[in-house]
C-alpha positions, 0 to 999 in steps of 0.5 A, a space after each residue: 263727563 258723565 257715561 252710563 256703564 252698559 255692556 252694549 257695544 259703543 254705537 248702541 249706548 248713545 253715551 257722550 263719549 262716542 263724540 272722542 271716536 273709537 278705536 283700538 287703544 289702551 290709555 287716553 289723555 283728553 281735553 275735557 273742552 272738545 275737539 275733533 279726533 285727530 292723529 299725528 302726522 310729521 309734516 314732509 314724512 307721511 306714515 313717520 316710522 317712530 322706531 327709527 327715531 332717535 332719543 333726544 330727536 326733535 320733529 315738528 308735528 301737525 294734527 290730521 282730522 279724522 273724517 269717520 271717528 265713529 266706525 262701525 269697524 277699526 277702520 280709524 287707524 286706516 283712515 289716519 295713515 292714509 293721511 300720513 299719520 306717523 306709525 308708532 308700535 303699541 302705544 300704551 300708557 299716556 299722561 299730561 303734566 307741564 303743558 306737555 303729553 308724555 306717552 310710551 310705546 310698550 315694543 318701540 324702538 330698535 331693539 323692541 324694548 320700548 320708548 318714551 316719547 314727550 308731545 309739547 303743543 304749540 297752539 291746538 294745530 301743531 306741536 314738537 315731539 321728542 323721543 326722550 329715551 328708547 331702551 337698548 338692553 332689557 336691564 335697562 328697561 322692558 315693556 313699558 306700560 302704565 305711565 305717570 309723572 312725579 309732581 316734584 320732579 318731573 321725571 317719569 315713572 314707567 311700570 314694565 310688563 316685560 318677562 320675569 321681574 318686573 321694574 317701575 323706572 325712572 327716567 328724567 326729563 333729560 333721558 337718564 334712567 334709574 331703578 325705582 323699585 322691583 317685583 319681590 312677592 311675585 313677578 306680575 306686572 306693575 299697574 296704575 301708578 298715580 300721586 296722591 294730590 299733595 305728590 307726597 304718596 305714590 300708590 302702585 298696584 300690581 296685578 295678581 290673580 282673582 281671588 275665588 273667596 274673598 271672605 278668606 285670607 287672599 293667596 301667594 298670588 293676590 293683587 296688591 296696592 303699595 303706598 310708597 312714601 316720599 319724598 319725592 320733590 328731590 331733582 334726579 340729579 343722581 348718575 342714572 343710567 344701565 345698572 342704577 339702583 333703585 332711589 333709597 330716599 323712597 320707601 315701601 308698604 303694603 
């Protein structure tokens, strides 16, 4: 997919993108062959409150297509849950890996701490969701943001933009959640997590603020790029859970 850069709003570019539809969003896991937008209903229960849901909770899950993805107002959002689109509570960070589509919702869940959900298609028209963990306690997890998948494991990787430190968490496929590394230098969030293409390198930004000389040595508070080496292709088997540490067969640099 190509799309010229502009600062015309969507309508006016005419760029190949505009076909995905617009809407209020942060993070996008896309079919490159094509298809209609489409939101998610669970069949029998129009407008699924997701907060309610509970972790381990399986629901069957169908696609409702979008008749105007193209507005020239928000009004996609509208239309879905006029639907019965299911209603999750700000969805962030989304990525796919083994047949599956793992997102999170940043204040999701009961205690509005967040959740992280697992999507699993079965054919182009249906699916099973499940909600894989939900946070009780802001020690455990707070504010999930970026998300990405451990080629070795298959466990999740969740950068927080919560209050004070900030955490990546680990959580595997089963539920269980672990500390994988917190903020030391300062307590900006941590951002687009992503392995390099042999999974043996996890590159994590975390943000900072701008520099206003970039000939001269950045601040206290610049932005920062960590390499994180492996290995990372050990099974989670660890006790995870309230109060783990962080993994030691990891290590950091800058």
């Amino acid at each position: 997919m190509h799309v010229e850069a502009s600062t015309a709003a969507p309508p006016e570019t005419g760029a190949d993108t505009i076909a995905i539809g617009i809407f209020e969003g942060e993070a996008i896991a896309h079919d490159v062959e094509g298809g209609a937008l489409q939101a998610l209903v669970i069949p029998g229960r129009a407008n699924f409150d997701a907060n309610a849901a509970n972790p381990g909770e399986r629901y069957p899950a169908e696609w409702v297509t979008i008749e105007e993805p193209n507005p020239d107002t928000d009004t996609v959002r509208t239309e879905a849950q006029s639907k019965g689109a299911a209603i999750f509570s700000r969805t962030e960070g989304i990525w796919p890996a083994d047949g599956r589509v793992f997102f999170d919702c940043t204040d999701g869940g009961e205690a509005e701490l967040g959740q992280v959900w697992e999507y699993r298609p079965r054919g182009r028209d249906r699916g099973t969701l499940r909600l894989v963990y939900e946070s009780r306690r802001p020690e455990d997890l707070q504010s999930p943001d970026n998300v990405v998948v451990v080629p070795g494991t298959g466990d999740i990787f969740l950068q927080e933009d919560g209050d004070d430190e900030q955490f990546v968490r680990g959580v595997t496929r089963n539920g269980r959640i672990y500390d994988f590394a917190r903020t030391v230098l300062f307590d900006s969030e941590f951002c687009g997590g992503c392995f390099s293409p042999n999974g043996r390198t996890f590159f994590l930004n975390q943000q900072g603020g701008r520099q206003p000389d970039p000939l001269n040595p950045p601040n206290d508070s610049a932005s920062v790029t960590y390499a994180i080496w492996g290995p990372f292709d050990q099974a989670s088997d660890r006790e995870a859970g309230p109060g783990a540490g962080p993994a030691k067969s990891r290590r950091r640099s800058s």
